[in-house]
C-alpha positions as a Markdown table, in Angstrom:
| # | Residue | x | y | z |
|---|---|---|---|---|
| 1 | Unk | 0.0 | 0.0 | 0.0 |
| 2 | Unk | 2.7 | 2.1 | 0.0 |
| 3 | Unk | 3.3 | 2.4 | -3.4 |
| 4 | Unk | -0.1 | 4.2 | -3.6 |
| 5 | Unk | -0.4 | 8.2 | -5.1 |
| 6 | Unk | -0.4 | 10.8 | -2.5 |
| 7 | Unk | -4.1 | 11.2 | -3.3 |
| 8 | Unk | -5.5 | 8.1 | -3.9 |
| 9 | Unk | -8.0 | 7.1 | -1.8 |
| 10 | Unk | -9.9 | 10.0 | -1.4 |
| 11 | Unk | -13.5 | 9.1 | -1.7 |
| 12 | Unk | -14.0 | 11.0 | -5.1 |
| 13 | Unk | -11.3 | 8.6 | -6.9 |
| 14 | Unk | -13.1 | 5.0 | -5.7 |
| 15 | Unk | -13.7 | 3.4 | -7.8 |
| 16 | Unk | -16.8 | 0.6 | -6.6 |
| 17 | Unk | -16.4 | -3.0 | -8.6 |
| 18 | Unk | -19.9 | -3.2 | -7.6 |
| 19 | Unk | -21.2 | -0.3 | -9.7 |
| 20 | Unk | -19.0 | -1.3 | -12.5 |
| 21 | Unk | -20.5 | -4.3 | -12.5 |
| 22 | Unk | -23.8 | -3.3 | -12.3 |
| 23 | Unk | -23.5 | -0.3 | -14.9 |
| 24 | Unk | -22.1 | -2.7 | -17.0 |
| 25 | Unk | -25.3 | -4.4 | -17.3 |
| 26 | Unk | -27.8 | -2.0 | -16.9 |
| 27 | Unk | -26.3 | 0.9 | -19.2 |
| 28 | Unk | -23.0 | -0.8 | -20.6 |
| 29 | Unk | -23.9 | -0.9 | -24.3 |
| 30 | Unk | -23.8 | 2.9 | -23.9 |
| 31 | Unk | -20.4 | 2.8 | -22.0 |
| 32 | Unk | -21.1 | 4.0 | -18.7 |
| 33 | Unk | -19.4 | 1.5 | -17.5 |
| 34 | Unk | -15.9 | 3.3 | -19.4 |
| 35 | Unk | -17.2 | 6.8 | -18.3 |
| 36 | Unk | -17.7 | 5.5 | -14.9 |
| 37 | Unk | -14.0 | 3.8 | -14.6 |
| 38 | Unk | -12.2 | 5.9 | -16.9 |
| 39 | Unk | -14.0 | 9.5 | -17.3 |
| 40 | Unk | -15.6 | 11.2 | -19.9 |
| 41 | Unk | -12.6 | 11.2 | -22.0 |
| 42 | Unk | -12.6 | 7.7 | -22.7 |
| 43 | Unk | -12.0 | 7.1 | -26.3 |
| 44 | Unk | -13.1 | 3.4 | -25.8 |
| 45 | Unk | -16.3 | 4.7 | -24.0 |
| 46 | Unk | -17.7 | 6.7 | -27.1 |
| 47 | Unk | -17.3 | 4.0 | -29.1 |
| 48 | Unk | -20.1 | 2.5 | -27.4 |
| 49 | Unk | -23.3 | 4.9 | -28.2 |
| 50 | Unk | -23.2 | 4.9 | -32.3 |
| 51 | Unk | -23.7 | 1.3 | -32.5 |
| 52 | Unk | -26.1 | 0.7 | -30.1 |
| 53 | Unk | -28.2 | 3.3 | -31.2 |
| 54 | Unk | -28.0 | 2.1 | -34.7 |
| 55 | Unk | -29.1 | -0.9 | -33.2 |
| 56 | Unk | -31.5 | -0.2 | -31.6 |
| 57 | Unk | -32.7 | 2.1 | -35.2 |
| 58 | Unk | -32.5 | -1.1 | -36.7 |
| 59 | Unk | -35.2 | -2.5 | -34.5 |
| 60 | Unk | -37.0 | 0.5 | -34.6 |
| 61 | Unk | -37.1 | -0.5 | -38.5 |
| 62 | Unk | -37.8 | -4.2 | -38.5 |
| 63 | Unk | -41.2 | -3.1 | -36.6 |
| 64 | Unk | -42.3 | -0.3 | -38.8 |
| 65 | Unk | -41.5 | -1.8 | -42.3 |
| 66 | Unk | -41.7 | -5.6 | -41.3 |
| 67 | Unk | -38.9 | -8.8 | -41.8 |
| 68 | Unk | -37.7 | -7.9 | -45.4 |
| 69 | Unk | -36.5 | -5.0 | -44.4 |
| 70 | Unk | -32.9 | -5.4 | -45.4 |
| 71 | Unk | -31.0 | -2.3 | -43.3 |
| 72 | Unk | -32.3 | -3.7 | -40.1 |
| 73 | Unk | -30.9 | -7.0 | -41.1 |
| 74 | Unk | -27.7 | -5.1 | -40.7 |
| 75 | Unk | -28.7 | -2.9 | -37.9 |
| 76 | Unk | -30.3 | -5.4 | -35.5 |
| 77 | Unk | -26.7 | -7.7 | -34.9 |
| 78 | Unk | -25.2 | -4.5 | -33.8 |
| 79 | Unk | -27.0 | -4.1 | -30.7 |
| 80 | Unk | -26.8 | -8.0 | -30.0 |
| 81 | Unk | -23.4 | -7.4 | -29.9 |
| 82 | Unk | -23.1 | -4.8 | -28.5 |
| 83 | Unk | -25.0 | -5.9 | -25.4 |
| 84 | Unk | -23.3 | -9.1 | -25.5 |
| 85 | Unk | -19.9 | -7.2 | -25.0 |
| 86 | Unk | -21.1 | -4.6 | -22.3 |
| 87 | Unk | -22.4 | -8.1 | -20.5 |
| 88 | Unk | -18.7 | -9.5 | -21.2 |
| 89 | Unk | -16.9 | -6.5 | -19.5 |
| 90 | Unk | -19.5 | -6.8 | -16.5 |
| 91 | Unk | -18.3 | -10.3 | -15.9 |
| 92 | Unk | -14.8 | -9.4 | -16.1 |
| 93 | Unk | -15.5 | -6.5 | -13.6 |
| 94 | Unk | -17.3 | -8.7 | -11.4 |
| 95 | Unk | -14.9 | -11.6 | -11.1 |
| 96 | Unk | -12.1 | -9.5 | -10.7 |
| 97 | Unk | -10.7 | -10.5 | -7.3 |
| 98 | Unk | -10.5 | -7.0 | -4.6 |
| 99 | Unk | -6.5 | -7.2 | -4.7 |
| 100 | Unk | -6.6 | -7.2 | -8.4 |
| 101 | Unk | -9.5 | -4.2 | -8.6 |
| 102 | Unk | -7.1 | -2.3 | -5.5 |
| 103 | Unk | -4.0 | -2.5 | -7.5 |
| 104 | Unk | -5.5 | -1.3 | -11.2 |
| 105 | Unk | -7.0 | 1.6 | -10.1 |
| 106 | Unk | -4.6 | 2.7 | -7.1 |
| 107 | Unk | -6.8 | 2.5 | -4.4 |
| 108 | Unk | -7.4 | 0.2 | -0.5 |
| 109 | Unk | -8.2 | -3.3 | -1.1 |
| 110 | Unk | -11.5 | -3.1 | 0.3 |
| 111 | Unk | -14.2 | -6.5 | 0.3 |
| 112 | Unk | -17.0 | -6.5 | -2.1 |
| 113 | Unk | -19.4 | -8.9 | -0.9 |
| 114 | Unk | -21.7 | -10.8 | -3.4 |
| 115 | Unk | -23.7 | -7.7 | -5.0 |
| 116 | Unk | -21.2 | -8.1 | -7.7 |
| 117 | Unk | -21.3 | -11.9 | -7.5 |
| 118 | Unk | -25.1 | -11.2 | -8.8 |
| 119 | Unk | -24.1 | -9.0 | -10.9 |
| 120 | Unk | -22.2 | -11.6 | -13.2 |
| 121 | Unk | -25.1 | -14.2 | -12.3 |
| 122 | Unk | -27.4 | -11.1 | -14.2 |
| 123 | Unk | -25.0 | -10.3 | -17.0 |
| 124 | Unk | -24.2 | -13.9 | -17.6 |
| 125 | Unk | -28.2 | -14.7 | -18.2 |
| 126 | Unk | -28.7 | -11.4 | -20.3 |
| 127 | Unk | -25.3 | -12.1 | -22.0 |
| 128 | Unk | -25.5 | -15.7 | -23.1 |
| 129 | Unk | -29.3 | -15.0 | -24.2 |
| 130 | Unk | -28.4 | -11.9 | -26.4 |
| 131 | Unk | -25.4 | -13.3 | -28.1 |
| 132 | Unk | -27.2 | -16.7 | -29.4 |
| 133 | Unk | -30.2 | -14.7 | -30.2 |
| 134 | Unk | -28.2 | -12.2 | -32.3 |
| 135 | Unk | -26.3 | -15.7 | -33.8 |
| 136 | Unk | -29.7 | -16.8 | -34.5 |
| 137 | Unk | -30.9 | -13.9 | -35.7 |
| 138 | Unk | -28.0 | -13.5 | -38.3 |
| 139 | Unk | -27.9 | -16.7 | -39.5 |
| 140 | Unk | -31.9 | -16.9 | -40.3 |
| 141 | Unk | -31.2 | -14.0 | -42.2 |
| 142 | Unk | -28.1 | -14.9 | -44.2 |
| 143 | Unk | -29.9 | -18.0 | -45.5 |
| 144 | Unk | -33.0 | -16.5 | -46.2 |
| 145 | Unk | -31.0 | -14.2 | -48.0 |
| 146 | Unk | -29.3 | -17.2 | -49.7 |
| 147 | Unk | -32.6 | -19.0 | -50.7 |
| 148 | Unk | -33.9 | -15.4 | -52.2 |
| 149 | Unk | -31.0 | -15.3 | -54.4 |
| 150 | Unk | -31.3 | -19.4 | -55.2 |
| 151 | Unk | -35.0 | -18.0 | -56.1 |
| 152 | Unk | -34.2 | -15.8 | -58.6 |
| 153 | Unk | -31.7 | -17.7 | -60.2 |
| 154 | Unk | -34.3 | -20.5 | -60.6 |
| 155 | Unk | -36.5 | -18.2 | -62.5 |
């Protein structure tokens, strides 16, 4: 503990594994979880919005003009994904053992209890359901696509 910064420690620089964990899962495809660890000027974090919005246009799409809708075809993996990934990185977060999460971010080792522990349990459920629904998803399409195109070949 003594190699810590002069001011680390103070209560504005905590950072909680437990609200990582849970941002991660409730608002991580937007990147609060970045914001939250790493501040606004995250690069990595703003990276986050544009695809899940586009995503998220993409569903927006599929309802209003129906299933052969080809741009939400496109659209629609996106936010899969990106959900998948923000429920990846709350894992991580959430398994990350208190010495490990004290050492990254230069703060006291400090015990976390099992909120994060439920945490994972969460993003693990959400996770694994989004990414085999967007697999799902994509592959329905891409041979749909593929029978189209035998279609009009046929003809």
């Amino acid at each position: 503990m003594s190699a810590l910064a002069p001011d680390a420690g103070t209560t504005a620089d905590l950072k909680s594994k437990t609200v990582a964990t849970w941002l991660s899962f409730a608002l991580g495809s937007l990147g609060a979880h970045r914001f939250y660890l790493h501040g606004w000027r995250d690069r990595l974090g703003w990276l986050h919005p544009l695809p899940t919005l586009l995503g998220l246009y993409g569903v927006h799409r599929m309802d209003t003009l129906g299933q052969d809708d080809v741009t939400a075809w496109f659209l629609i993996p996106l936010l899969g994904l990106m959900v998948a990934q923000s429920m990846l990185a709350g894992i991580v977060h959430g398994l990350t053992s208190d010495e490990r999460w004290a050492q990254r971010f230069h703060q006291p080792e400090r015990r976390t209890g099992w909120l994060p522990i439920l945490g994972v349990i969460a993003c693990l459920m959400v996770g694994g359901a989004c990414l085999m629904a967007t697999i799902a998803f994509s592959a329905q399409r891409y041979f749909e696509s593929q029978v189209e195109a035998a279609r009009e070949i046929s003809q």
